[in-house]
TORSEVO-932980 format. One line per 8 residues: number of its first residue (from 1); their letters; for each residue x, y negated, z of N, C-alpha, C, O. Coordinates in nm, 4 decimals. Last residue first. Layout:
NUM> A> X:Y:Z:X:Y:Z:X:Y:Z:X:Y:Z; ...
***
This chain:
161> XXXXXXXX> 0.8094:1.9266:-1.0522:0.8903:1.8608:-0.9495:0.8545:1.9328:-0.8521:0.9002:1.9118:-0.7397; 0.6228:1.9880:-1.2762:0.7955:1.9806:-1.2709:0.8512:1.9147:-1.1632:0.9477:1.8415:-1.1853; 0.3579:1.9313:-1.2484:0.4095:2.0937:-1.2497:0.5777:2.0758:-1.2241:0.6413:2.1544:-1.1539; 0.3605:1.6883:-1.1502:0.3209:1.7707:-1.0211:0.3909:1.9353:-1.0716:0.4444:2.0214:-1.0017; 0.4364:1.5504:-1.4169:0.4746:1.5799:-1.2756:0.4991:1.6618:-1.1522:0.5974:1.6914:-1.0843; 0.1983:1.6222:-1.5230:0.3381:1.6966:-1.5756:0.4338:1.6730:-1.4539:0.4983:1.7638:-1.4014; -0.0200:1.5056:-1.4249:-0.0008:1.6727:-1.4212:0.1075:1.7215:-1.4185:0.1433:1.8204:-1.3546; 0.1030:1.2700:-1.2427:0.0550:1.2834:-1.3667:0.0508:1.4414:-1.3610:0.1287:1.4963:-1.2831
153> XXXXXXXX> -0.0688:1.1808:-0.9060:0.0589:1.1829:-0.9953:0.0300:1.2627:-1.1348:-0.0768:1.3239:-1.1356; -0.2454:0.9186:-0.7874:-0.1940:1.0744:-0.7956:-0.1349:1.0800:-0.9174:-0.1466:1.0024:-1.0123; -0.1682:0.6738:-0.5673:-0.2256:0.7136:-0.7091:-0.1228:0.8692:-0.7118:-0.0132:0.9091:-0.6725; -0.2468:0.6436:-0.2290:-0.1087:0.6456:-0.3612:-0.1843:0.7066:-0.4732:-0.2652:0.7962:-0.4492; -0.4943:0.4736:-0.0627:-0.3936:0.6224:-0.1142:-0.3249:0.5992:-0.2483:-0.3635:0.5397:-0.3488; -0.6641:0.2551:-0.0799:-0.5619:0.2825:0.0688:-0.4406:0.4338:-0.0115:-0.3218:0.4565:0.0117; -0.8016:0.2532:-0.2754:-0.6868:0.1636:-0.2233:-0.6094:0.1772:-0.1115:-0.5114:0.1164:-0.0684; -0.9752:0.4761:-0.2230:-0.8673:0.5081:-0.3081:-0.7422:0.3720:-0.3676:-0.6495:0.3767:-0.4485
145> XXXXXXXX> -1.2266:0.3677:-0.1148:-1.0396:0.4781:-0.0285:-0.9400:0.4646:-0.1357:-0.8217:0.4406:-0.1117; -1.3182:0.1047:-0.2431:-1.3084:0.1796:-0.2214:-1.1893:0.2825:-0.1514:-1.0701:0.2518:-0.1480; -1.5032:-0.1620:-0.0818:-1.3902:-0.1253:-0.0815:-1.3599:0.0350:-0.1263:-1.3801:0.1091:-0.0301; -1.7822:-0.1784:-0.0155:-1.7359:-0.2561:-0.1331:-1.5717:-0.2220:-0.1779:-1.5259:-0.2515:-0.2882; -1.8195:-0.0838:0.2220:-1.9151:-0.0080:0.1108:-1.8258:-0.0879:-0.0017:-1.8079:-0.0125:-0.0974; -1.6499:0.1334:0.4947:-1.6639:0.0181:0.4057:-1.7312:0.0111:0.2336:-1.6956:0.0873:0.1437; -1.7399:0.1101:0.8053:-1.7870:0.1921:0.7019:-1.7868:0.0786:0.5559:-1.8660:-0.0086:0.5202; -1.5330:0.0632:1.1282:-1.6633:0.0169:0.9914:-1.6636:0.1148:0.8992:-1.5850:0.2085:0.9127
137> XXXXXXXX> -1.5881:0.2725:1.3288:-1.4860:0.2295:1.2878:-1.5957:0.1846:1.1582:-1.6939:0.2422:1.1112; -1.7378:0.3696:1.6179:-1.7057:0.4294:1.5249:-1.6944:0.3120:1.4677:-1.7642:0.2225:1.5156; -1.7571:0.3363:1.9949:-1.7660:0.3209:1.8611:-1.7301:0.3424:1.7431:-1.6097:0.3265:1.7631; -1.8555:0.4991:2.2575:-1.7186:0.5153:2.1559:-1.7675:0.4383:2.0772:-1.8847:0.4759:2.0747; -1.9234:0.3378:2.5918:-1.9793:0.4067:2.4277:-1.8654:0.3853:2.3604:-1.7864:0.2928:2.3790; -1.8694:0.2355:2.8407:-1.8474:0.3914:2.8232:-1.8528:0.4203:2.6279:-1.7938:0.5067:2.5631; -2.2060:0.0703:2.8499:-2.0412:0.1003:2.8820:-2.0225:0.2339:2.8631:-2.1051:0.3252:2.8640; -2.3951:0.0105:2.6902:-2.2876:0.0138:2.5575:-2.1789:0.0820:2.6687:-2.0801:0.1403:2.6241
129> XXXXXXXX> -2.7533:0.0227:2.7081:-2.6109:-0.0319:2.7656:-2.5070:0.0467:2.6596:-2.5397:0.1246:2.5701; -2.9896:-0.1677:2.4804:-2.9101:-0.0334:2.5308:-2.7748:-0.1031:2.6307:-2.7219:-0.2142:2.6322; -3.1376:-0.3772:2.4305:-3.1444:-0.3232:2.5459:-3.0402:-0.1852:2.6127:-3.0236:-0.1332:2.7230; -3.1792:-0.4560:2.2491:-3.2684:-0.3867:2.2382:-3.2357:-0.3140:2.3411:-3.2841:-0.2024:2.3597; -2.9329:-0.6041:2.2233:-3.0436:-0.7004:2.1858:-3.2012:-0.5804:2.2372:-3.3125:-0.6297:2.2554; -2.7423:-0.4235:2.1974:-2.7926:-0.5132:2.3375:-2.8936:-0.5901:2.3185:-2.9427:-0.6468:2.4160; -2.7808:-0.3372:1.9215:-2.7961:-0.2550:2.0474:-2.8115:-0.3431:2.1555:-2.9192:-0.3291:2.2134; -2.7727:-0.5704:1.7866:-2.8237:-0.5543:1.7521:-2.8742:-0.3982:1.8711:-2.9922:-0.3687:1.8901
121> XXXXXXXX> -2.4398:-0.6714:1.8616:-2.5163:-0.7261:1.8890:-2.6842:-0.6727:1.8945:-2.7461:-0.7167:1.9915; -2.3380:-0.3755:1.7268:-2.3036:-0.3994:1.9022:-2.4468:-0.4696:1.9621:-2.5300:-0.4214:2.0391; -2.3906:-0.4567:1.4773:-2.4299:-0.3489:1.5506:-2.4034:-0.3453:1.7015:-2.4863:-0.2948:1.7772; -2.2272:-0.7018:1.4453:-2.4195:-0.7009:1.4278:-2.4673:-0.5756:1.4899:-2.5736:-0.5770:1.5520; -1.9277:-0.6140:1.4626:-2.0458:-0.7399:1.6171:-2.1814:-0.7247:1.5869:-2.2626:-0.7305:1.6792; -1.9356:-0.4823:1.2355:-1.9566:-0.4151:1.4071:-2.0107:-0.4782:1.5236:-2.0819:-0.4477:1.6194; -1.9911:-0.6641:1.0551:-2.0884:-0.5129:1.0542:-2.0665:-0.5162:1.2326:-2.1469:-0.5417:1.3222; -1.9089:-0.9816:1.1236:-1.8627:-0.8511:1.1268:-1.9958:-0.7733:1.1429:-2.0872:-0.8037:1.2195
113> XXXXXXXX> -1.9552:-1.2682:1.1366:-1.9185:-1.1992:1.0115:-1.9371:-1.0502:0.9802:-1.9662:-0.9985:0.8724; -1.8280:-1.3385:1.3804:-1.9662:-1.3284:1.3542:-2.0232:-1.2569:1.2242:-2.1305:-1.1965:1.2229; -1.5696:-1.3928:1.3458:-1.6209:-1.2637:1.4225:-1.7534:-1.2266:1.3815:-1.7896:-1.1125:1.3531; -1.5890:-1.6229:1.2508:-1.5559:-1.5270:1.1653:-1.6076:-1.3884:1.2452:-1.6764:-1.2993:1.1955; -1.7111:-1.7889:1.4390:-1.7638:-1.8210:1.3303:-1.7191:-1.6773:1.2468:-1.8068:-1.6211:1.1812; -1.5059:-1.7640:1.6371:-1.6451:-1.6916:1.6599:-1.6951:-1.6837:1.5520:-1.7412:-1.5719:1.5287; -1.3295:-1.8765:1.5373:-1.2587:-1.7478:1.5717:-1.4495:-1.7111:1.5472:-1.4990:-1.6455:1.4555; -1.3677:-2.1533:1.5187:-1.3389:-2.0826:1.4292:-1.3524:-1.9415:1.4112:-1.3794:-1.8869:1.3042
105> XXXXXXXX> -1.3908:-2.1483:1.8475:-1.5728:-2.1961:1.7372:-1.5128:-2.1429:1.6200:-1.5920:-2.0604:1.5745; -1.1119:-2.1444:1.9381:-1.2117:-2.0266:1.9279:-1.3946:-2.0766:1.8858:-1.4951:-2.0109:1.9128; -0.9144:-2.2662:1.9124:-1.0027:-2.2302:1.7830:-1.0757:-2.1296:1.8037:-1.1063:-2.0412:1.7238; -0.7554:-2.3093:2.0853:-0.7920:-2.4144:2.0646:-0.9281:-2.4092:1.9634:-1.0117:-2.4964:1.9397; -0.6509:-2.0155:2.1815:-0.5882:-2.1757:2.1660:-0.7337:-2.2396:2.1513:-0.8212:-2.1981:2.2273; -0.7516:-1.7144:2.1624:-0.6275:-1.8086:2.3356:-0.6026:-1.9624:2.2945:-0.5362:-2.0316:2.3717; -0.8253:-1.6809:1.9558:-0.8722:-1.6824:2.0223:-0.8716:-1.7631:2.1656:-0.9458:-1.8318:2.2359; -0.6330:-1.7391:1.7554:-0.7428:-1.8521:1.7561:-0.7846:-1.7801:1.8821:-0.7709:-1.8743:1.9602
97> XXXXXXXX> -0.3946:-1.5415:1.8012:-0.4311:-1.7005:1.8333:-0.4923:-1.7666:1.8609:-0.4765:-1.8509:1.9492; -0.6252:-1.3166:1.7475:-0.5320:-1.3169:1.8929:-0.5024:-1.5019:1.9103:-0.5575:-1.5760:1.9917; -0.6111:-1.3455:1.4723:-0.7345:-1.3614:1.5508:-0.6934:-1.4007:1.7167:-0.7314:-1.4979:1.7820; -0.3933:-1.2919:1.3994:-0.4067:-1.4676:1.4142:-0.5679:-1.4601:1.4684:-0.6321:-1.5603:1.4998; -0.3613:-1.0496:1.4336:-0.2151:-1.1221:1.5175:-0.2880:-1.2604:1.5067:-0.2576:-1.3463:1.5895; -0.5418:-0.9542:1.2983:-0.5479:-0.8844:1.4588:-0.4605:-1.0308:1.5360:-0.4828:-1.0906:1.6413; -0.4696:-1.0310:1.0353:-0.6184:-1.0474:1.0678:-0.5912:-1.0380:1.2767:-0.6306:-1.1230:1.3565; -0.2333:-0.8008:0.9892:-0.2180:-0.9642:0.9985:-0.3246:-1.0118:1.0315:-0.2801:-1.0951:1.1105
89> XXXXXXXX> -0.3615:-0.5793:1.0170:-0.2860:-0.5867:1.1168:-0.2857:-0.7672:1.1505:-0.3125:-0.8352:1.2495; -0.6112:-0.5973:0.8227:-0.6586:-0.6096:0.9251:-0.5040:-0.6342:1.0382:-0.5244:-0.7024:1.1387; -0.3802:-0.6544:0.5876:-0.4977:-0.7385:0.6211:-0.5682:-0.7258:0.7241:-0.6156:-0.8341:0.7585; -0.3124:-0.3800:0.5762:-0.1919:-0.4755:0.6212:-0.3201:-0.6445:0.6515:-0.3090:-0.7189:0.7489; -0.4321:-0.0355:0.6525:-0.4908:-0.2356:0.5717:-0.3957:-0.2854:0.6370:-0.3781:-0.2496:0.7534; -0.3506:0.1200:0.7725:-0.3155:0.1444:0.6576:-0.3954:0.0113:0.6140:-0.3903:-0.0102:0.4929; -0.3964:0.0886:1.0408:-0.2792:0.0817:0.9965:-0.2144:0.0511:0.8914:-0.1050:-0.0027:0.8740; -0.6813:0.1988:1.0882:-0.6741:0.0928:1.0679:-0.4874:0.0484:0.9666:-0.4764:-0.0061:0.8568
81> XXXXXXXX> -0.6678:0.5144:0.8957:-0.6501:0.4680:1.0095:-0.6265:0.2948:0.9906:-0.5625:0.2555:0.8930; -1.0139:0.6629:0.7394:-0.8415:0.6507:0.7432:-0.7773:0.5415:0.9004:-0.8528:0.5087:0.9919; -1.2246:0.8952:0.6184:-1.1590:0.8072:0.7657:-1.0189:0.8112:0.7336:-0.9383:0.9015:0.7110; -1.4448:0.8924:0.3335:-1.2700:0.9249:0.3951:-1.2225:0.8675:0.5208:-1.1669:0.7595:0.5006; -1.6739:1.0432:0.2120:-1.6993:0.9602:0.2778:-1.4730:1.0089:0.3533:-1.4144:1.1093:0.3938; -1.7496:1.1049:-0.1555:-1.6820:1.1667:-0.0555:-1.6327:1.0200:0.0659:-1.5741:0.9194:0.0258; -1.7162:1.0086:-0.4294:-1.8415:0.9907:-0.3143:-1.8215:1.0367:-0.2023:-1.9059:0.9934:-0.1238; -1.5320:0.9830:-0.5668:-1.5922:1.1265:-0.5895:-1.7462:1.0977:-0.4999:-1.8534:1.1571:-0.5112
73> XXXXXXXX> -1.4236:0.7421:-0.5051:-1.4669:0.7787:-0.6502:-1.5768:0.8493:-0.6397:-1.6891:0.8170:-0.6786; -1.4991:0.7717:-0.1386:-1.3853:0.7573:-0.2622:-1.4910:0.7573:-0.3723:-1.6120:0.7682:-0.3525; -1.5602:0.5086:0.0999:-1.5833:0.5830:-0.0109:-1.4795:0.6190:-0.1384:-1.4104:0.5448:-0.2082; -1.3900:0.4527:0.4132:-1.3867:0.4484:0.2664:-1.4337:0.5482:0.2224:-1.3995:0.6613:0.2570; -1.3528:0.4228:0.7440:-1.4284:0.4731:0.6647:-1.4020:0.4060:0.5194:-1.3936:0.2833:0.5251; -1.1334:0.3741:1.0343:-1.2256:0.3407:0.9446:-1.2852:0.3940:0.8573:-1.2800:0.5028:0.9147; -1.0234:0.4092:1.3331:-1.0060:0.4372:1.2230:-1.1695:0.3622:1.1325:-1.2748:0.3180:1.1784; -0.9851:0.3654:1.6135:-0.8703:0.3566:1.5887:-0.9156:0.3748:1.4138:-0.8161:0.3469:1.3469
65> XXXXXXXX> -1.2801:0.1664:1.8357:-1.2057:0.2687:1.7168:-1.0857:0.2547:1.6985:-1.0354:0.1527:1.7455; -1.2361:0.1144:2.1573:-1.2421:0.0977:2.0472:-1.2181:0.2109:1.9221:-1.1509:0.3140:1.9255; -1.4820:0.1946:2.4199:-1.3777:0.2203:2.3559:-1.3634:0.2267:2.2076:-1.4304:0.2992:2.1341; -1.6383:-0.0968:2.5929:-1.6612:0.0266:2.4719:-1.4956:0.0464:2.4870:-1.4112:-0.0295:2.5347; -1.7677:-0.3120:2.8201:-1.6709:-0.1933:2.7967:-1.6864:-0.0622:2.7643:-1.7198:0.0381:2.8274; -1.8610:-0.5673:2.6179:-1.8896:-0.4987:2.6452:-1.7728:-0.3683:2.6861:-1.6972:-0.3279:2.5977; -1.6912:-0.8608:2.5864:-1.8516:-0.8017:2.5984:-1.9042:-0.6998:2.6269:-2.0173:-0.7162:2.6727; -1.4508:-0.8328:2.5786:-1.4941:-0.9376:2.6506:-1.6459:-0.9453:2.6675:-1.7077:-1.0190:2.7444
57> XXXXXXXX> -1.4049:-0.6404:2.3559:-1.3600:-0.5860:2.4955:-1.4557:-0.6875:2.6163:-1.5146:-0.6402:2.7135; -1.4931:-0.7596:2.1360:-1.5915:-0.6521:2.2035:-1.5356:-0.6123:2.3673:-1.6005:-0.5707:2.4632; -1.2884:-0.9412:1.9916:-1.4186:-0.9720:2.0901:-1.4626:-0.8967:2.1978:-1.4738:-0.9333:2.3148; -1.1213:-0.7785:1.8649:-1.0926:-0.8408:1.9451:-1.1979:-0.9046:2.0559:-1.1822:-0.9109:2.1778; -1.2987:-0.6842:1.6701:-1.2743:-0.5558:1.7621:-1.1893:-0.6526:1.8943:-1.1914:-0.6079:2.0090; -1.4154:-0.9085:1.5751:-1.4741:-0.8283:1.6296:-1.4034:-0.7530:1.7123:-1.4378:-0.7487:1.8304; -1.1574:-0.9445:1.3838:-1.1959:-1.0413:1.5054:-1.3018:-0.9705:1.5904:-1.2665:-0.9749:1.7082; -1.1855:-0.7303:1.2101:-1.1024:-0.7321:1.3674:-1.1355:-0.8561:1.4338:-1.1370:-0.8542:1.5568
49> XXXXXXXX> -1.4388:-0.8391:1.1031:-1.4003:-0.6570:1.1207:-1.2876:-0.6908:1.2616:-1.3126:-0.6758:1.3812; -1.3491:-1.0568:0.9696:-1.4628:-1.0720:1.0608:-1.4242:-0.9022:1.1304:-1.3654:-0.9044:1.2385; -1.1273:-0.9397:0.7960:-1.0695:-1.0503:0.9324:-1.1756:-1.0195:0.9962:-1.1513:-0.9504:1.0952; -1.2305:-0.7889:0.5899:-1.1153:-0.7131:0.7100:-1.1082:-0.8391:0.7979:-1.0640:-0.8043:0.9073; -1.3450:-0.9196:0.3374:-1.4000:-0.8081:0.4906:-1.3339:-0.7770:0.6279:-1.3815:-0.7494:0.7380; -1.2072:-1.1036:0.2547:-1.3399:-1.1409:0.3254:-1.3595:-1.0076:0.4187:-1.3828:-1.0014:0.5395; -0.9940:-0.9312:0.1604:-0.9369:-1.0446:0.2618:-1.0690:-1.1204:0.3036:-1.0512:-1.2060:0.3903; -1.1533:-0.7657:0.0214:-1.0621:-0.6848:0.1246:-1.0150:-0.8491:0.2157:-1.0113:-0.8510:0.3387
41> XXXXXXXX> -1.2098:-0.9219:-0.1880:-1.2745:-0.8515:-0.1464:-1.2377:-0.8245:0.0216:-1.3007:-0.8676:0.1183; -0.9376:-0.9812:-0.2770:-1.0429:-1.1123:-0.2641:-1.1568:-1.0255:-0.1582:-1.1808:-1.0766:-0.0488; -0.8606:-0.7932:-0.3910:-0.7782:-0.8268:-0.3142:-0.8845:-0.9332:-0.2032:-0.8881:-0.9415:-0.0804; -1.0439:-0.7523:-0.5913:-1.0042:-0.6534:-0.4940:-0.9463:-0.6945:-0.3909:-0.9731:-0.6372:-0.2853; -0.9541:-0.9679:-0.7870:-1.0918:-0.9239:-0.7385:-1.1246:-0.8302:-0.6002:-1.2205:-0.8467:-0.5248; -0.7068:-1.2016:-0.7756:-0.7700:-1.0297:-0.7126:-0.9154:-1.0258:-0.6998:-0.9807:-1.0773:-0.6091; -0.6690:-1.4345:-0.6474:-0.6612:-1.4154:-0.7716:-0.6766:-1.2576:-0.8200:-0.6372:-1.2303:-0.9334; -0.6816:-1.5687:-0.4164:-0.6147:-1.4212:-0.4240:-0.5732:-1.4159:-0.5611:-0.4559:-1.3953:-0.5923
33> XXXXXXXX> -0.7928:-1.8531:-0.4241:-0.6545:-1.7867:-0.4006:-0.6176:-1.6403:-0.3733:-0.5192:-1.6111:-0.3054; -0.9938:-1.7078:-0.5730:-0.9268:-1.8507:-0.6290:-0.7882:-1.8511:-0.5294:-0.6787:-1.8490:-0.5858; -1.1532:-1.5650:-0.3718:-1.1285:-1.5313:-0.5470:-0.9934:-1.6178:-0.5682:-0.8874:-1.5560:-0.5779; -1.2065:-1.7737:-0.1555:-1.1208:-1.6387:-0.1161:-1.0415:-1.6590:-0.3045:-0.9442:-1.7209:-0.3478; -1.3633:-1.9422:-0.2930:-1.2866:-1.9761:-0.2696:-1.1977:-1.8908:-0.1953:-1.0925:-1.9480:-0.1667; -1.6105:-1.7344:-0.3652:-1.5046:-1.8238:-0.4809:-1.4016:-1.8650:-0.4455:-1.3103:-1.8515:-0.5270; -1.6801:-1.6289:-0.1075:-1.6407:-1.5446:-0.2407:-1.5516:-1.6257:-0.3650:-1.4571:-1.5848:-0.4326; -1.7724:-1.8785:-0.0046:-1.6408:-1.8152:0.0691:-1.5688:-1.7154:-0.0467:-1.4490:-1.7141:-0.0753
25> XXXXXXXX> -1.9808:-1.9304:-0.1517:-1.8562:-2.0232:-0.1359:-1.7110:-1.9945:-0.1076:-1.6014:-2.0373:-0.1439; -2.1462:-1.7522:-0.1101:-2.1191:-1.7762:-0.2602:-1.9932:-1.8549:-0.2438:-1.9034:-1.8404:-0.3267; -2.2177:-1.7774:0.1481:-2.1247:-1.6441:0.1590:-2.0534:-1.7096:-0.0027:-1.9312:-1.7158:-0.0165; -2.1550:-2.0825:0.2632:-2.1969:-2.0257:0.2133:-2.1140:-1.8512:0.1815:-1.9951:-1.8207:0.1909; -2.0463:-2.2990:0.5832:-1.9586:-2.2309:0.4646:-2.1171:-2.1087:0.4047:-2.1823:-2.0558:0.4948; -2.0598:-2.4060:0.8049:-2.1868:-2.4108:0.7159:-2.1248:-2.3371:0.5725:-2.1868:-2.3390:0.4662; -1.7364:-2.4340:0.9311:-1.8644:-2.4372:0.9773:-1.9722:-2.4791:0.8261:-1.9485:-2.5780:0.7567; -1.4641:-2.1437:0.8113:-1.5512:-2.2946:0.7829:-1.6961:-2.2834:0.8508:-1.7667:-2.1827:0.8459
17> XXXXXXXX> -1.4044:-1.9144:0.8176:-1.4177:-1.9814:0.9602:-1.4671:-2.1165:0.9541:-1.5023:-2.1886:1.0474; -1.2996:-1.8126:0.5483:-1.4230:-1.7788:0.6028:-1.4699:-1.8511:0.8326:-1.5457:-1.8174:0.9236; -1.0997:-2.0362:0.5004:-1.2306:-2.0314:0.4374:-1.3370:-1.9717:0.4909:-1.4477:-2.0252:0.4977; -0.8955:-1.9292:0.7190:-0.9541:-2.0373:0.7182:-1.1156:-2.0714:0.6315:-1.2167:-2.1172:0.6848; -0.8848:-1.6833:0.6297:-0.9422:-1.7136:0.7321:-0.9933:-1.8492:0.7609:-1.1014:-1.8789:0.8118; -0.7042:-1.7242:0.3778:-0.8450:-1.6578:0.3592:-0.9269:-1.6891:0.5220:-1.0452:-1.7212:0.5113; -0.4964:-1.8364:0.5120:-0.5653:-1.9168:0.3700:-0.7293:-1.8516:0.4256:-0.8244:-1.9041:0.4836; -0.4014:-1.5677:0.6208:-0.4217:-1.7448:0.7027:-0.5250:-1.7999:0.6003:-0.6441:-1.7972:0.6313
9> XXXXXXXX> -0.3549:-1.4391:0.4347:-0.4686:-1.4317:0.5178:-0.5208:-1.5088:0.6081:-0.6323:-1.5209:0.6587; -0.1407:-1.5946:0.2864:-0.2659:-1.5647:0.2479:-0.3906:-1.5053:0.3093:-0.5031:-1.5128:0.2598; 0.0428:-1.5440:0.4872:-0.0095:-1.6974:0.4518:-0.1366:-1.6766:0.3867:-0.2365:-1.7361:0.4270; 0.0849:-1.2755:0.4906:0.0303:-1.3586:0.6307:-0.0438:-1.4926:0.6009:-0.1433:-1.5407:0.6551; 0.0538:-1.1436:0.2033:0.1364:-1.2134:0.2679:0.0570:-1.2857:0.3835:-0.0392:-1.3554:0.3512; 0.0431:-0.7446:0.1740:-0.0485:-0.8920:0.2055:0.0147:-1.0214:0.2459:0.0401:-1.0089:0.3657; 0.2031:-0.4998:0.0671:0.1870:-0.5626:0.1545:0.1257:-0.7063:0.0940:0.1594:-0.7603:-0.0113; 0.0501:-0.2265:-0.0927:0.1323:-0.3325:-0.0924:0.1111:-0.4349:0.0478:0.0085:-0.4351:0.1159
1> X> 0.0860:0.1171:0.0000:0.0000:0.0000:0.0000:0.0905:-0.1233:0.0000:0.1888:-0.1315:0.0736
***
């Protein structure tokens, strides 16, 4: 997996932490500096995703996930380990900032973003208690696995090596 430059997830956080920011807005203006359709994709999903997992401790005591979910090609549902998005590690280290400084209305604004805070939110809202509960790791529909795994190798390859 290629690596993500920090600045560019800085970039991308900033857009999605804008107050009144549109989703249509955040999609163009992610697009426009990734220049990746894919890339663009993956740098809107993955920050709200860990700013969340940074949140949840301060709300509720869950134990966090260590892994995530991708569809492959085949349809086949794949858990892989956070590790493998360089966008959620860099996402973890400046969520951690905004949180402890000065930016936490930014920080919330993106957290807010997240599948997992709506499901957390969306259980306490209805009353369940959460302590003790495992949570399971997003489920990513726009992303497929097969960015996280090395392209498979040519037949002739695999027979001669």
């Amino acid at each position: 997996m290629p690596t993500v430059p920090p600045e560019l997830v800085a970039q991308a956080v900033a857009v999605l932490g804008t107050d009144g920011i549109t989703d249509t807005e955040i999609e163009s203006n992610v697009l426009a500096l990734a220049q990746d359709s894919m890339l663009a994709r993956r740098l809107v999903d993955w920050p709200p995703e860990a700013f969340a997992l940074l949140l949840l401790p301060h709300i509720a005591k869950v134990n966090l996930p260590t892994t995530f979910s991708a569809r492959s090609k085949s349809g086949d549902w794949i858990e892989l380990s956070f590790q493998m998005e360089p966008i959620f590690q860099a996402a973890v280290r400046l969520g951690m900032d905004m949180y402890h400084s000065e930016q936490r209305s930014t920080f919330g604004n993106i957290a807010l973003r997240s599948s997992t805070l709506a499901a957390v939110n969306e259980a306490l809202n209805q009353g369940s208690s959460l302590e003790g509960a495992t949570l399971s790791g997003p489920a990513l529909v726009g992303i497929p696995a097969e960015v996280y795994m090395p392209p498979a190798k040519p037949l002739w390859r695999r027979l001669f090596q």
